[in-house]
C-alpha angles and dihedrals in degrees: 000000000000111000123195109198120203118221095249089067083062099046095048082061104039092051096026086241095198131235089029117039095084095064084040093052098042087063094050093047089056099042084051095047092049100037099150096021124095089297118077114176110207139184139184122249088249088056078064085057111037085041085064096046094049103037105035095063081063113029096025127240099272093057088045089050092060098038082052094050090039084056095049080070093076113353116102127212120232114218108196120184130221083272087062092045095053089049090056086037095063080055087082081207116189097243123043090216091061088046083054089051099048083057107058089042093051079052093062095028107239130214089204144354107229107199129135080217088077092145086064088062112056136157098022123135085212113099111257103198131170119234081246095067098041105067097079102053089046098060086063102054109122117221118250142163114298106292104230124242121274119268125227120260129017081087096123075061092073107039 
């Protein structure tokens, strides 16, 4: 399973954001426990970004600085094109940072989009699902052989 993780999964962790950051660190942690298995955890460069300007008023940078680096261990980053751009484009989303994250996460296909921010994301025929949501399903991933990178086109497939 392909997650794209908005940057508000890693904000409710890195600032223990309550009452959200255990869902939202449980996904990590699994992410984290079956990098390479049939679970692959991946973010956009402006989570990165949005991540900083969020986290770092509250952590501190150089805090930020080290859970970014910790996350640079097994999460992967997804790098969309301006083909993926115009797919999540023709979405018309209410928010332009949400357009920017479908398409990173038409880029590394993902399987679902895991954010408690779901209403920025209508109309996909992706899975928007809240960490909340997702425990559940995770504990029950089984382990395979590492799962290989995305390839370009065929995007327009999966939304």
């Amino acid at each position: 399973m392909r997650l794209f993780l908005d940057t508000d999964v890693l904000v409710d962790v890195a600032t223990d954001r309550q009452p959200h950051s255990e869902h939202a660190a449980f996904v990590l942690d699994q992410a984290q426990k079956q990098h390479r298995a049939d679970l692959s955890a991946w973010v956009s460069w402006t989570s990165f970004l949005e991540f900083s300007q969020l986290a770092s008023p509250a952590v501190g940078v150089n805090n930020t600085a080290e859970f970014c680096t910790e996350l640079c261990e097994f999460l992967r980053i997804a790098h969309p094109t301006s083909a993926h751009l115009r797919v999540a484009l023709a979405f018309n989303l209410p928010e332009f940072r949400a357009t920017l994250q479908v398409a990173a996460a038409i880029a590394c296909k993902a399987d679902v989009i895991v954010t408690r921010n779901y209403q920025s994301y209508p109309g996909l025929r992706i899975p928007v699902k809240p960490p909340s949501i997702l425990v559940e399903q995770l504990t029950n991933v089984p382990e395979s052989p590492d799962e290989p990178e995305p390839s370009e086109g065929a995007e327009e497939e999966l939304f």
